[in-house]
C-alpha positions as CSV (number, residue, x, y, z in Angstrom):
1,X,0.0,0.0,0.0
2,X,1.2,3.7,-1.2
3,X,2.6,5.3,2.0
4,X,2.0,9.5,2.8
5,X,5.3,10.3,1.4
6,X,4.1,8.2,-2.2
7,X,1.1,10.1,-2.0
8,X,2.5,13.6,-1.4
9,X,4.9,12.9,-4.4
10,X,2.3,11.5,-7.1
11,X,0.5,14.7,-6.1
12,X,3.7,16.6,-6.7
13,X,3.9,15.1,-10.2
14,X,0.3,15.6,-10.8
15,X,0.7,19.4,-10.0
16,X,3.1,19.3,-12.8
17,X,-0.1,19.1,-15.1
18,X,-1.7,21.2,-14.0
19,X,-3.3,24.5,-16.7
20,X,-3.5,27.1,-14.4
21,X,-2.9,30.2,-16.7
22,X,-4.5,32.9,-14.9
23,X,-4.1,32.1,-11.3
24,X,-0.7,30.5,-12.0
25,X,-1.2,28.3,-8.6
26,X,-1.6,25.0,-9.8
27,X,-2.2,21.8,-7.3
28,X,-2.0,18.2,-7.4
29,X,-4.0,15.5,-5.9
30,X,-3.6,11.9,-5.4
31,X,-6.2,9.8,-4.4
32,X,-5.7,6.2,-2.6
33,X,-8.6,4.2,-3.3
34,X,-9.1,0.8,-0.8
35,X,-7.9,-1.3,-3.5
36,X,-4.4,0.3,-3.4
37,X,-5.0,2.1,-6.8
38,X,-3.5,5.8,-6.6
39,X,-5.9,8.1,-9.0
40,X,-4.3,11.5,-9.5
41,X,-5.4,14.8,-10.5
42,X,-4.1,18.9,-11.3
43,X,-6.5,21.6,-10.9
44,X,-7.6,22.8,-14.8
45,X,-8.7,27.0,-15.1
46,X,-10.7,28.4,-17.5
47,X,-11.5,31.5,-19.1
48,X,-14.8,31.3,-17.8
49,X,-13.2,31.3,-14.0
50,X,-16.3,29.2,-12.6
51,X,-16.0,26.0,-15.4
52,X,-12.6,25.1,-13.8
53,X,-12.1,22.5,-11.7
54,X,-10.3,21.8,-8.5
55,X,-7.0,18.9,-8.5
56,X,-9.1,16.7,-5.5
57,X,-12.5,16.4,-7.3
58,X,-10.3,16.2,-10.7
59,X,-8.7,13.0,-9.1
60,X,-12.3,11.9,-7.3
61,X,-14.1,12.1,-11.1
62,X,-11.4,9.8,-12.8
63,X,-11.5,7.6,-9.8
64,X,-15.2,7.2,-10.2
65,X,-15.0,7.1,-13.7
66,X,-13.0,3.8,-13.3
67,X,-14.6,2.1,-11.3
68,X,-13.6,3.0,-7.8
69,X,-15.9,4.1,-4.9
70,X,-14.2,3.6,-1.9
71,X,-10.9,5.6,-0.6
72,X,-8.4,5.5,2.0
73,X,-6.8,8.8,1.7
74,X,-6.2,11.9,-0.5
75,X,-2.9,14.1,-0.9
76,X,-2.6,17.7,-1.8
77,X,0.1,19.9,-2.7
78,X,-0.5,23.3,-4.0
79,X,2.8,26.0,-4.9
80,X,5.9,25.1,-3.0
81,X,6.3,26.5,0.4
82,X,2.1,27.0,0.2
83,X,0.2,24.9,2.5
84,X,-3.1,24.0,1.4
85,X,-6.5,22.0,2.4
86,X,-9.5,20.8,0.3
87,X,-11.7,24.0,-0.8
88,X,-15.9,23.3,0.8
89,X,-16.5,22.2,-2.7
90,X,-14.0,19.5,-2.8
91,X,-14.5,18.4,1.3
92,X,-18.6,18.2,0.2
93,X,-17.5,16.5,-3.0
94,X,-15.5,13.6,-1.5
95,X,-17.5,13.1,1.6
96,X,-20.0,11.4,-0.7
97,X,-17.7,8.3,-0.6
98,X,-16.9,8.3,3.5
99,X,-14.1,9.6,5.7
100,X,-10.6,9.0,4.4
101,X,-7.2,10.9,5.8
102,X,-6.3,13.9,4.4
103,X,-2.7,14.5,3.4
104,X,-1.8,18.2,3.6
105,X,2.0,19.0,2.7
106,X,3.0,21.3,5.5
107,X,0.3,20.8,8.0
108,X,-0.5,17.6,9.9
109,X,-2.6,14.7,8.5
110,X,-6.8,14.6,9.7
111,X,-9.7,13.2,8.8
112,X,-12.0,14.5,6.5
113,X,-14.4,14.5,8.8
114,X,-12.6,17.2,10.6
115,X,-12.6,19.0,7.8
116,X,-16.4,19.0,7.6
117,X,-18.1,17.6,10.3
118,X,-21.8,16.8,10.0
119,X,-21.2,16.7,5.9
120,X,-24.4,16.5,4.1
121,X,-24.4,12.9,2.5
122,X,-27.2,10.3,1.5
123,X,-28.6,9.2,4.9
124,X,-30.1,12.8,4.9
125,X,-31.7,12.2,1.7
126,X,-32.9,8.6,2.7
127,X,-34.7,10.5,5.4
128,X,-37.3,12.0,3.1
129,X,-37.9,8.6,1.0
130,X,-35.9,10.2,-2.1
């Protein structure tokens, strides 16, 4: 199994693909799956500033696009020397799929469940019968 320091360098190669052309921040995500699969993604801009996408729901998309729906942990690595956690959009986005640990170059590991307790997920829709 893909240690922290595996993760937190496949994310550091994903950042490498990242098309950030306006911001000029790009970021890298690599996603552990339960399987031991590592799914990567870089954030991607656009003119149109809102039709980007974030590198952790980049990495979730392809990882769900092949198949996979359960994770152990995600890495991210923005600029060097910038420490960075998943954006709401991104902690909403991959607590669909459960709690997993949350790699953040520069700041200690968590849970994303400490990143967003009380996430909105399925059981609240199961509530009203949808």
């Amino acid at each position: 199994m893909p240690t922290a320091s595996d993760l937190i360098e496949a994310a550091r190669a994903a950042r490498g693909h990242a098309y950030a052309p306006y911001s000029k921040f790009a970021v890298g995500a690599a996603l552990l799956t339960s399987s031991g699969d590592v799914i990567t993604g870089a954030n991607v801009e656009n003119a149109s500033y809102p039709v980007g996408m974030c590198a952790e729901r980049t990495a979730l998309f392809a990882a769900v696009a092949t198949g996979h729906r359960a994770f152990e942990a995600i890495a991210i690595v923005g600029p060097e020397g910038v420490a960075l956690s998943p954006c709401g959009a991104c902690r909403q986005a991959l607590s669909e799929f459960g709690d997993m640990r949350v790699i953040r170059e520069g700041h200690d590991d968590v849970t994303l469940r400490d990143l967003l307790p009380d996430a909105f997920g399925p059981r609240h829709l199961a509530r009203t019968g949808i």
